[in-house]
N, C-alpha and C positions, 0 to 999 in steps of 0.2 A: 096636631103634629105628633104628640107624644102616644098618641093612640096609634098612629101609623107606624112611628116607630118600635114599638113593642111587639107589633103584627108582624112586621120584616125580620126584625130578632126571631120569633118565635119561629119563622118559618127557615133563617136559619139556622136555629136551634135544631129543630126539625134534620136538618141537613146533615148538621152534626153527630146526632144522633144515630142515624141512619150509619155514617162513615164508621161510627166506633163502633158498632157493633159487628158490621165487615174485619173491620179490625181486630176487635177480639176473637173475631173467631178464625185467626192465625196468627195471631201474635199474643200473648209468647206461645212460643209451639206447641200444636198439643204433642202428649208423647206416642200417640198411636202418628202422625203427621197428618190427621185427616183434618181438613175445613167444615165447620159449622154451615149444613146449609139455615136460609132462611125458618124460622120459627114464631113462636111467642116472645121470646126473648128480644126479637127484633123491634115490634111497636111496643115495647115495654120503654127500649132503652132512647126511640126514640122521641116518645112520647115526654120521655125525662126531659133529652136535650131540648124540644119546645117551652117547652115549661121554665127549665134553666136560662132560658136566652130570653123569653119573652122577662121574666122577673130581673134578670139583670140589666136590662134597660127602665122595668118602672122603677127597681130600686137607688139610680146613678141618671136622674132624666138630664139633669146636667153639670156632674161632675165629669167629664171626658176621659182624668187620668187617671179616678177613681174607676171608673167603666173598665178600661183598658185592664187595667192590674188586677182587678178581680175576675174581671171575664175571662183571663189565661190560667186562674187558675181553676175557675169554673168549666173551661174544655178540658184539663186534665181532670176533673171532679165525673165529666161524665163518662171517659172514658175508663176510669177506674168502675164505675159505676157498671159496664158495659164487660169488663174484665172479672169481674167478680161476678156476675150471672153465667159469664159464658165457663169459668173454670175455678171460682171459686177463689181468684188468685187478686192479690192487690200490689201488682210491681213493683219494687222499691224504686226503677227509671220514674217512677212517676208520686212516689209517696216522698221518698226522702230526701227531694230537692225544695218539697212547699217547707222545711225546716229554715236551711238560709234564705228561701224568699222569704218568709215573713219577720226573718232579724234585719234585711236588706231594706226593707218597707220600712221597718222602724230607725231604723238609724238611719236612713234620709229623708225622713217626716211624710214619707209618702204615705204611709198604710192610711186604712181606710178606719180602722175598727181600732187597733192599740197606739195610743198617741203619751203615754205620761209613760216614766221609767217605772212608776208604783204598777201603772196597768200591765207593762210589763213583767215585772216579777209576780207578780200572780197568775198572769199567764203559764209564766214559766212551770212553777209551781204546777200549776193545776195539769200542765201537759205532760207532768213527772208521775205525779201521784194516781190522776185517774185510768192512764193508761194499764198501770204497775197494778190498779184497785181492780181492775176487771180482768189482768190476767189471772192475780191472783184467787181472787171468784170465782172463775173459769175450771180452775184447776178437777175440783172434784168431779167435774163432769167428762173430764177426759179429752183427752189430746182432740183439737181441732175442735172446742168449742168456743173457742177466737181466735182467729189468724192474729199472727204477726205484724201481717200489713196493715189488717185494725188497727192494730197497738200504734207504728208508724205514721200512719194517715192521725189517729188522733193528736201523737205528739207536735204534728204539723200543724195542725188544726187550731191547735192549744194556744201557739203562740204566735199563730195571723188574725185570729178572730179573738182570741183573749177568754179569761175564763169565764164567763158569763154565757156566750154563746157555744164555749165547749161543753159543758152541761147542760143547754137547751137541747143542741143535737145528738146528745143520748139520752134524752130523757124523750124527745120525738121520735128515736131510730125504735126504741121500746115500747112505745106506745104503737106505732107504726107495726112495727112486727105481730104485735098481739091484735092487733084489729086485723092481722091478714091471715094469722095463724087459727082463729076461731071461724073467721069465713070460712077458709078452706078444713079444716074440722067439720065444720053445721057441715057442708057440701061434700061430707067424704072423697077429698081429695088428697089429704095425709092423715096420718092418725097425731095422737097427743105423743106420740115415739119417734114420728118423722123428722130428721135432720133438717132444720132450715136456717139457712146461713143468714147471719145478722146484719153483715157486709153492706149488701144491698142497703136495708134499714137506716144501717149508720149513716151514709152515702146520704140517703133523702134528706136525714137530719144536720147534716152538714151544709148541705145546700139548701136546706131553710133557713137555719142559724146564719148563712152571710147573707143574703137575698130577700128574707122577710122578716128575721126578727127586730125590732125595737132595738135599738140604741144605747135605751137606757134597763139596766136592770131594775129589778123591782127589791124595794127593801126587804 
């Protein structure tokens, strides 16, 4: 049964997938008004959402509240997901409300992932510091070598999954990157100068870190 259900997730994962990328490619507006027709970008993003939907049923097989509460914020995960390939953009509609869900989660014992006030304040911490740590890293490379909405998605991030799984999913958005940036190098399809936005990267890594990483950190 749990097999079957992870299939029907996946496929409307799949679904989902498909819709946000529709979506991103008119919302938010481009500034020439024109619509994205169909591309790569397409079974990129819905390949995500498969993938997203299928792991969020093997990760919650029978948690149901737990399911619910990470899987809304898993459809906004892929549609940022879907927004950032299509325009490079990470909406605040959509980054700076997972802040109060995840202090709402915590202060009515729902969350999935931060449960002690100690896990708490390190979250916090960690959603202050590491943010603040990569822009300031950033800097010398010049304007738009991390969005904004990075920074916001991370601080959200920080303090629904805790710090433990905020530096799994940047430590996999960067390994993630670099396995795709030397592909595409070996295969001359960018050079070692080509812009490639992190965004994306981050995004996989964040939805590893709720969906398949361990529970428990490691010493």
């Amino acid at each position: 049964m749990t097999q079957l259900s992870i299939a029907v997730a996946a496929v409307l994962g799949l679904g989902w997938g498909l819709a946000a990328d529709r979506l991103a490619a008119r919302w938010p507006a481009h500034t020439d008004g024109a619509i994205r027709p169909l591309d790569w970008r397409t079974p990129v993003v819905a390949v995500v959402g498969a993938a997203a939907g299928g792991l969020l049923v093997w990760r919650f097989p029978a948690d149901p509240p737990a399911l619910a509460l990470v899987g809304l914020v898993v459809l906004g995960v892929v549609v940022l997901f879907a927004t950032d390939l299509d325009q490079r953009l990470l909406p605040d509609l959509l980054t700076l409300p997972l802040i109060p869900y995840a202090l709402v989660l915590f202060v009515t014992g729902s969350s999935p992932y931060v449960h002690a006030p100690s896990e708490l304040l390190v979250a916090a911490i960690s959603a202050v510091i590491l943010p603040l740590g990569m822009y300031l890293l950033s800097l010398p490379f010049g304007p738009g070598a991390i969005g904004l909405g990075d920074l916001k998605l991370l601080a959200g991030f920080g303090l629904l999954g805790g710090a433990w799984r905020l530096v799994s999913a940047l430590v996999f958005g960067a390994v993630a990157a670099a396995i795709v940036i030397l592909v595409l190098v070996a295969f001359r399809r960018i050079t070692l100068k080509s812009y490639v936005p992190y965004g994306p990267f981050l995004i996989l890594g964040c939805l590893w870190a709720l969906l398949v990483l361990s529970d428990v950190a490691p010493l």
